[in-house]
SEKOL-558340 format. One record per residue (C-alpha): residue in three letters; x, y, z. Coordinates in steps of 0.001 Angstrom, whole numbers, plus 500000, padded with zeros to 6 digits. Layout:
SEKOL-558340
ALAXYZ
...
//
This chain:
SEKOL-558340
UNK509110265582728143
UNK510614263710725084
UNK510008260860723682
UNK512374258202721783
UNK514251260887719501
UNK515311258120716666
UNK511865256608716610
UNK509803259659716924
UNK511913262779716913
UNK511640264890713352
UNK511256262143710940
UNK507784261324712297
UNK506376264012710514
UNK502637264906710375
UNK500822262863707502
UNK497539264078706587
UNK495891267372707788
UNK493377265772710453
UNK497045264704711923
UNK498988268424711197
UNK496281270669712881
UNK495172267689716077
UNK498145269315718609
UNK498101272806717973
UNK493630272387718415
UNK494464271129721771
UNK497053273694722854
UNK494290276205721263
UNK492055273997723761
UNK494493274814726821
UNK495293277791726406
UNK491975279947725125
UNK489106277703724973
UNK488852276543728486
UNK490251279506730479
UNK487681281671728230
UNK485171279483729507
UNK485918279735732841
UNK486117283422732468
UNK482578283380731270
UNK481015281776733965
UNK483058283994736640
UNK481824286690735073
UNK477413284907734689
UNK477803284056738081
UNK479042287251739347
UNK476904289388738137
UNK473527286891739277
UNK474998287578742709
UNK475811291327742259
UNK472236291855741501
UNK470585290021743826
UNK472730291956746012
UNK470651295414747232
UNK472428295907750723
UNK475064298672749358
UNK473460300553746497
UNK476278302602745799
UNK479226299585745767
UNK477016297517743753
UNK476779300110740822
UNK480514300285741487
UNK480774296254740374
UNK477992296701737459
UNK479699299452735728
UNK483261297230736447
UNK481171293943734756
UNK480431295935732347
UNK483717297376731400
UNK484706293397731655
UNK482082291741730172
UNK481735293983727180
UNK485366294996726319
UNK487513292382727074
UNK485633289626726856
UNK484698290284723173
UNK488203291073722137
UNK489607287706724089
UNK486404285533722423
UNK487335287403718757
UNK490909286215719403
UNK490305282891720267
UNK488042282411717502
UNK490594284123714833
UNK493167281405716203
UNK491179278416715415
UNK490174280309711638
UNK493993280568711406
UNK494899276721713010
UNK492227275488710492
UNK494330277632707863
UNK497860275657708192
UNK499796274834705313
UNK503169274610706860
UNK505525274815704095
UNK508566275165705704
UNK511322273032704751
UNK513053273128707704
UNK511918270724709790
UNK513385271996713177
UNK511750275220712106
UNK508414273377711421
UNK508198271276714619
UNK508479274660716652
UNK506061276789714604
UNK504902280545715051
UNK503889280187718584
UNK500830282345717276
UNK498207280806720023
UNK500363281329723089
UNK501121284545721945
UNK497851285718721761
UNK496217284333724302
UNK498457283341727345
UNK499307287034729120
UNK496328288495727833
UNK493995285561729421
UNK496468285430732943
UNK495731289410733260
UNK492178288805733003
UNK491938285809735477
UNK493918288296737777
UNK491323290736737221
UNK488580289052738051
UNK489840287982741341
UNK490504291290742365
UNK487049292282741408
UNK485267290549743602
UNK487230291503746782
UNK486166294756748031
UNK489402294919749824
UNK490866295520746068
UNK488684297280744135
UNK491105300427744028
UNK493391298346742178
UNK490802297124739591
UNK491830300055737274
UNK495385299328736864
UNK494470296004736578
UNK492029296415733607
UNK494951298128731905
UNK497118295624731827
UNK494600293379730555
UNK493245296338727840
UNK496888296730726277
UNK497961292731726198
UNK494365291625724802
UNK494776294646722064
UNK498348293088721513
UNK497011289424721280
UNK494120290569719053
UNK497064292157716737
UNK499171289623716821
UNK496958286642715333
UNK495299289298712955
UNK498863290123711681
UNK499209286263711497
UNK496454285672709682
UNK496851288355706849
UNK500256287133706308
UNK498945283702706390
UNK496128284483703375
UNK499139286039701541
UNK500976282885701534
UNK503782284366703941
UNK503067280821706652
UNK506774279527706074
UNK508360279425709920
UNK511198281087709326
UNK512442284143710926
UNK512473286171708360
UNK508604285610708064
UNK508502286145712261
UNK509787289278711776
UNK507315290054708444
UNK504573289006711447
UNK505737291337714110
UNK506555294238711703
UNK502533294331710769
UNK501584293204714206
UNK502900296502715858
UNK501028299114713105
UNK497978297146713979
UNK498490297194717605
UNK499005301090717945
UNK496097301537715643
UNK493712299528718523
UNK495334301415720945
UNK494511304764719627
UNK490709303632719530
UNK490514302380722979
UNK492307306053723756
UNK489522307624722088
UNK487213305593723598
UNK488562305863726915
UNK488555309712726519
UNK485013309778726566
UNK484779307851729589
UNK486755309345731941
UNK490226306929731287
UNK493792307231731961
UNK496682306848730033
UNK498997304417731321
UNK497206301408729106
UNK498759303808726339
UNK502230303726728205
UNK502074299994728824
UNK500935299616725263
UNK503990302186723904
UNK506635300031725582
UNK505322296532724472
UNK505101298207720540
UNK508601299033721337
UNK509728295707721808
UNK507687294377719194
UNK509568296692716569
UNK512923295678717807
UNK511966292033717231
UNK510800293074713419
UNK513627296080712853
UNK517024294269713861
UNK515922290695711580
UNK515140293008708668
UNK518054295452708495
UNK520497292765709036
UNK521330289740707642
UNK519141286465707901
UNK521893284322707823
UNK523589285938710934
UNK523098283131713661
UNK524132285215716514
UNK520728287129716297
UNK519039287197719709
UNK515675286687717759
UNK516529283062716874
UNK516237282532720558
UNK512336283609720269
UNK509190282105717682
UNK507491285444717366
UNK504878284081719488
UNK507102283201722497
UNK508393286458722256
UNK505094288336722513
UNK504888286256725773
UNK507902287665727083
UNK507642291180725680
UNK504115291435726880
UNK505831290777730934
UNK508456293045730433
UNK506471295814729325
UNK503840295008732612
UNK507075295148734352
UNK508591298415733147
UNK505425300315732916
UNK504431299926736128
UNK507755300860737264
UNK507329303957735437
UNK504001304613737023
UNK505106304327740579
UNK507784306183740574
UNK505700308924738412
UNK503449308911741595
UNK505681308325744318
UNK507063311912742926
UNK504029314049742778
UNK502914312612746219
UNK504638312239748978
UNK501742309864750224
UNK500777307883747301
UNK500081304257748936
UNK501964301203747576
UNK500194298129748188
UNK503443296027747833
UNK505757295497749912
UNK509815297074749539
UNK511689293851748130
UNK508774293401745918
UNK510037296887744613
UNK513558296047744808
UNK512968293543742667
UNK511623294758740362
UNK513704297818740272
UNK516358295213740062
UNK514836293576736998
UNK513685296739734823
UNK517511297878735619
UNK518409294685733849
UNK516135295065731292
UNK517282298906730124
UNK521108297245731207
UNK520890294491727964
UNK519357297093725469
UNK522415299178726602
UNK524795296684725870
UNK523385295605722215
UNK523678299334721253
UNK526727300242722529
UNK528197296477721635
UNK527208297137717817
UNK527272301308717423
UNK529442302049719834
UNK531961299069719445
UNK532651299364722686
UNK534316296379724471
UNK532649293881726663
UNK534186295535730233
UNK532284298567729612
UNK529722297221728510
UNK529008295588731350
UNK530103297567733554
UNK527040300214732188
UNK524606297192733025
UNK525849296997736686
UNK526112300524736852
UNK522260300896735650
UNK520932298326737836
UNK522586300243740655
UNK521352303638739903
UNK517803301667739089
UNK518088300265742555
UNK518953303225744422
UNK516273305467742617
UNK513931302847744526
UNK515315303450747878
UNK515108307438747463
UNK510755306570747382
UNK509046307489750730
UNK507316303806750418
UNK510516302258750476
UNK512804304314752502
UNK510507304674755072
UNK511863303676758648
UNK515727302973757315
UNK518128305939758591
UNK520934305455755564
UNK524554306107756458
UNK526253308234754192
UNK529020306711751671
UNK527515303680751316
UNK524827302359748351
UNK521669302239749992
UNK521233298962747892
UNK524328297197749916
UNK522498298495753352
UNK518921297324752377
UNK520033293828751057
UNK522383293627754289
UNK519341294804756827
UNK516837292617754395
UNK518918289498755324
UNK519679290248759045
UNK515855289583759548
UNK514981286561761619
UNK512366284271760016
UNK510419282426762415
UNK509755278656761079
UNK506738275864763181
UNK509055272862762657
UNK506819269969764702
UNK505056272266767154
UNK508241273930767923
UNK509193277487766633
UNK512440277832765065
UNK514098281264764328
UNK517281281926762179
UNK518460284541760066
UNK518063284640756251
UNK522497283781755879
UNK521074280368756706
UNK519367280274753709
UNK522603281694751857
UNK523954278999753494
UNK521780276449752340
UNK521972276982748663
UNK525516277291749235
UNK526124273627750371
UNK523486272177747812
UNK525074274016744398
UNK528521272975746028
UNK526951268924746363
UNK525835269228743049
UNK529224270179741307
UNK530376266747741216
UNK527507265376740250
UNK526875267532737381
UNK530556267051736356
UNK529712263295735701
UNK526890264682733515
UNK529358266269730892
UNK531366263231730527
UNK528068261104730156
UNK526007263287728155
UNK529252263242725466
UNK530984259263726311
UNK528020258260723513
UNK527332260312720182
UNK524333258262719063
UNK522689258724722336
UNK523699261988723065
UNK519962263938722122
UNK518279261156724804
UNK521069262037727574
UNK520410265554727025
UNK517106265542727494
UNK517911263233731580
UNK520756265633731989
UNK518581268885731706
UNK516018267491733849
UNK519030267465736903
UNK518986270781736938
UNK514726270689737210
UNK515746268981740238
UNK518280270457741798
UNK515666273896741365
UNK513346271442743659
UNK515899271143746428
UNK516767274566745920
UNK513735276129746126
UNK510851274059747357
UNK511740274512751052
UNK512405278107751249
UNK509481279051749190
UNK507467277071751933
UNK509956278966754738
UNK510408282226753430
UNK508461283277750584
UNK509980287087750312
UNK513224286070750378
UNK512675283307747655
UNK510850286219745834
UNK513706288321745862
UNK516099285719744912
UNK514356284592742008
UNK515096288730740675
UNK518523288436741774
UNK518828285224739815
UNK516878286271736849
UNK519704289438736945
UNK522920287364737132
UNK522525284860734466
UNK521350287655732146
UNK524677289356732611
UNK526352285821732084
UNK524431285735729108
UNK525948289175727658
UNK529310287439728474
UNK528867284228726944
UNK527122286265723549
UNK528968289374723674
UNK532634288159723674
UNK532188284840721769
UNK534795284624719269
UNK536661287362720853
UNK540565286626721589
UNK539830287898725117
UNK537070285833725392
UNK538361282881727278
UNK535417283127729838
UNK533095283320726920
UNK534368280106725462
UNK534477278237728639
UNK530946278868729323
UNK529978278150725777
UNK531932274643726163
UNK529582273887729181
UNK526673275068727921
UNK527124273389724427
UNK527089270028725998
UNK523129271009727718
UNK522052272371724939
UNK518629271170723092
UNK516495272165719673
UNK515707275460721641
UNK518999276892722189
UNK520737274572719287
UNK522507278232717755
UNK523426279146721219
UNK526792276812720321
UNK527939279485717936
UNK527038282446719766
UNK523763282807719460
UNK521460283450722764
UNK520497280388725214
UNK517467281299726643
UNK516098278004728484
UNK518219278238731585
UNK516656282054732592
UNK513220280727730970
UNK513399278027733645
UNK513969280731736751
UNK511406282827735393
UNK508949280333734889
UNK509477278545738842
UNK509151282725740006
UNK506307283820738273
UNK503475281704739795
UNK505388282766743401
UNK505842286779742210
UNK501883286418741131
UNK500888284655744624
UNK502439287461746106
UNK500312290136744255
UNK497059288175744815
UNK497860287294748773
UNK495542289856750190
UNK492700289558747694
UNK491129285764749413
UNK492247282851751434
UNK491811280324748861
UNK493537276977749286
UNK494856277176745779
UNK495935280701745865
UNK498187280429749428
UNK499256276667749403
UNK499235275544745531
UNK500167278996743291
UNK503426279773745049
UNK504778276527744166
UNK503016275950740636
UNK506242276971738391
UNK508368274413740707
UNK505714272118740424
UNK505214271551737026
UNK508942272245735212
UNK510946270202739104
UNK508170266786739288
UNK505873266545736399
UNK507933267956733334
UNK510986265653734649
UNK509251262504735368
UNK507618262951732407
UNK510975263324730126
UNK512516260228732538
UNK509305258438731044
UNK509274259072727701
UNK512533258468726514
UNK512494255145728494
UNK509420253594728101
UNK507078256122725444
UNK506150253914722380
UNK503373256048721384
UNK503676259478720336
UNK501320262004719932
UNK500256262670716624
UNK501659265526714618
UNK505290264638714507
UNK505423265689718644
UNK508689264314720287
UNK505837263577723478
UNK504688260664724302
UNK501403258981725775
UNK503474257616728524
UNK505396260520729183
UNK502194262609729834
UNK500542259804731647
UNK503699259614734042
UNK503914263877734091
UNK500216264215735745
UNK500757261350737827
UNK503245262212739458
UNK501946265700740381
UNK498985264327741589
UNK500410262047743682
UNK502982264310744973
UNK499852266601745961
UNK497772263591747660
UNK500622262292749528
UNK501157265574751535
UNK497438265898752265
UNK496517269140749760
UNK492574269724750115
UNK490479269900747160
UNK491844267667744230
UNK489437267617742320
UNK490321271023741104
UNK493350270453741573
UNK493507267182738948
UNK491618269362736606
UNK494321272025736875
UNK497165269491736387
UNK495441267263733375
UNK495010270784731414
UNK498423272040732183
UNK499479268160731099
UNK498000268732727525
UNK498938272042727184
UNK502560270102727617
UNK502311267799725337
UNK500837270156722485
UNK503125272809722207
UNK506220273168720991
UNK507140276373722390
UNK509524277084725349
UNK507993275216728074
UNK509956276403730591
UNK507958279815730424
UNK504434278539729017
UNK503598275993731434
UNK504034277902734869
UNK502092280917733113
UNK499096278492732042
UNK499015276822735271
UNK498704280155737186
UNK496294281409735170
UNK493962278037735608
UNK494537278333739526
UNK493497281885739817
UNK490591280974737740
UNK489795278243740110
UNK490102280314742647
UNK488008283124741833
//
């Protein structure tokens, strides 16, 4: 959501300090203050009714020794967090001279507080289900690991900070992250210890090994190359955004690790999701261990762009088909030989009828119809988007405001695209989003990975089409560097859907069934596009602190989501609006990749609603 670049863009820089420190105290606000809050009186209320409970002796020990865990462990390391944040907003100096560097900052509250605090909503709903308690111990390491990253993340921040090292460059991002991960293992090793003594187990360690890892790449590759190198992947990332993102991936890859540990040394080891679930996520951590294949064979190896990709399918593959060879997943398929079990799944996966109450009537249809679907609408929008290039570039002087209404097309078009079928078929939109998340990460390792290369004719022609999209985020993408919004903006519609998914058997909340799935589409398809549509044509007041948002763009973002909500009849909107006006400030305060943050701190407000 933008508001008039020339008026208000980076010349309208912040004044005095009451005016530097205002936004980033609200996002601190959004993101920590209020979701701790809500955490608190989850947890008050919870245990009033756990021990006026007396019915089950036994279950209700069970829940008191969980609160306890809760209540004194993670609650005190979220609360010392938060409160180190504000010490270090309070702290700001902001001496950067770069003033596109300055206007994005560190990222240093959302990338302490946003995973760790969406864990620990998750957590807490699954607490109070007996249905779920089983799972409460996997759950409590996810949140253990991320809240001992978050915790040495803004401590890494703030020593840096008191050493005069606040300059937002990336050099200091990676002087942040190259402290950050020493301190991290060193909490790690004392929850180990302490976890020893209490009967514990290790995979918060193995979560917490794998997120340290990607920490240190972040730190390593900035400071044994050379700063001035604008094709480095970490210019795509504040340090802060990419704790957000490192933090998911090592949830992701972990727990792949763990199942399949399991699945080996028990041939009935229960899986509580379901196989495409799996698939995609096999799909995913493939893709993962795919790119960091292709950045060391690309630079140590020098080995072309053809085999470098061609490892990345290849490891997706054998990813995928290391799934299918589980008991929980190959269960009731007889495989013929010869062919991938991967091609025979995804064939029998979309042969399935779904079954659809269109006006009292049941319709049934197989999922090619929805292959279909997209099909025609990415084929209608072609033309359309064609028009876009020539418009975004007919006018140099307005090219940053077209930009901005040109990007928010393709917000759209993810509405069209994805709205209905979420609503129709949620697994199959599940799966998708993987599939999509897959693809335009190996487009990405085209575009990057051959740019500049005489054989890189497809590289250039995607860079051409991409350069004329691109905004402050991705602004080095245009010579070579990594675009990141376009895969931020899949991820970000998927994850409240892929978390909906997890929490579906836990309680029948209104929220959690008929608003989470479609949160991410939500906020980035309605509210974050009428907003930008706003601001740049009517916003005349800006928010203080040099933001490119405007009053009028945020008023027009929550309206419109609120409306959209009331006009199909969704019941209680009072939570709802609360949900929506947070999310709406958390918008117009940050200055990080909103593509990602917003669907992440609206999911973690609903479950938190909802529990």
């Amino acid at each position: 959501m933008k508001a008039t670049i020339n008026k208000h863009g980076v010349d309208s820089m912040p004044r005095n300090y009451i005016d530097k420190i205002s936004m980033p105290v609200l996002e601190w606000i959004c993101v920590a203050a209020i979701p701790l809050y809500l955490c608190n009186t989850i947890i008050v209320r919870w245990r009033t009714e756990t021990l006026q409970s007396t019915t089950h002796y036994d279950d209700n020990m069970f829940l008191q020794s969980i609160l306890s865990n809760i209540s004194q462990s993670i609650l005190v390391i979220l609360g010392v967090t938060a409160l180190l944040s504000i010490i270090a907003i309070f702290g700001m100096t902001n001496k950067s001279n770069n003033q596109k560097q300055q206007l994005r900052g560190n990222g240093f509250v959302i990338g302490s507080h946003l995973i760790p605090i969406m864990y620990f909503a998750l957590l807490l709903l699954y607490c109070q289900n007996a249905d779920t308690l089983q799972y409460t111990n996997s759950g409590l390491q996810h949140v253990m690991y991320s809240s001992c990253g978050g915790l040495a993340f803004i401590v890494s921040y703030i020593w840096l900070q008191r050493k005069g090292n606040e300059n937002v460059t990336l050099e200091n991002h990676a002087a942040v992250m190259q402290l950050c991960w020493k301190v991290y293992l060193v909490l790690l090793l004392c929850y180990q210890v302490y976890r020893e003594f209490t009967r514990g187990f290790p995979s918060c360690m193995l979560f917490g090994i794998i997120h340290i890892s990607m920490i240190g790449c972040y730190s390593t590759a900035v400071l044994n190359t050379r700063l001035d190198d604008q094709k480095q992947w970490q210019n795509a990332f504040t340090c802060g955004e990419w704790m957000v993102v490192s933090n998911l991936t090592a949830s992701v890859i972990g727990d792949f690790m763990l199942h399949h540990y399991y699945s080996s040394l028990y041939d009935d080891y229960p899986d509580r999701f379901s196989a495409h679930t799996r698939i995609a996520q096999a799909g995913l951590v493939g893709c993962f261990v795919g790119v960091a294949y292709c950045q060391v064979t690309s630079r140590i190896l020098h080995q072309g762009i053809i085999g470098s990709l061609a490892g990345v399918v290849g490891i997706v593959i054998g990813f995928l088909e290391m799934t299918l060879g589980l008991p929980s997943t190959s269960q009731n398929n007889n495989w013929m030989p010869l062919i991938p079990r991967s091609i025979q799944w995804l064939l029998k996966f979309l042969s399935n009828e779904v079954r659809v109450e269109i006006g009292g009537s049941v319709v049934h249809f197989q999922r090619y119809a929805i292959l279909g679907y997209w099909g025609l609408v990415l084929i209608a929008s072609i033309p359309l988007t064609m028009k876009l290039c020539k418009w975004v570039e007919a006018d140099e002087a307005m090219k940053k405001r077209r930009v901005v209404l040109a990007r928010k097309f393709f917000h759209l078009v993810a509405v069209i695209l994805f709205t209905p079928i979420t609503w129709i078929d949620s697994d199959m939109m599940a799966l998708s989003y993987a599939v999509a998340t897959t693809l335009l990460m190996i487009l990405e390792i085209v575009r990057c990975y051959s740019f500049g290369e005489e054989h890189g004719s497809i590289s250039l022609s995607l860079n051409s089409f991409y350069k004329i999209f691109l905004d402050e985020k991705d602004s080095l993408a245009a010579d070579g560097g990594l675009a990141i919004t376009h895969i931020t903006l899949i991820v970000g519609c998927a994850m409240p859907l892929w978390v909906s998914q997890i929490v579906n058997d836990t309680d029948e909340s209104n929220l959690l069934v008929h608003l989470l799935p479609f949160v991410g589409v939500l906020v980035l398809g309605i509210g974050d596009s009428a907003g930008a549509i706003a601001g740049i044509k009517f916003g005349s007041h800006p928010w203080p602190g040099g933001s490119s948002r405007t009053l009028e763009g945020s008023l027009c973002m929550f309206v419109s989501m609120f409306a959209l909500l009331y006009f199909v009849g969704f019941d209680g909107l009072f939570k709802v609006g609360t949900v929506l006006a947070i999310v709406t400030l958390f918008e117009a305060s940050t200055s990080q990749i909103d593509n990602l943050c917003l669907p992440l701190a609206g999911t973690s407000l609903v479950v938190l609603f909802a529990a």
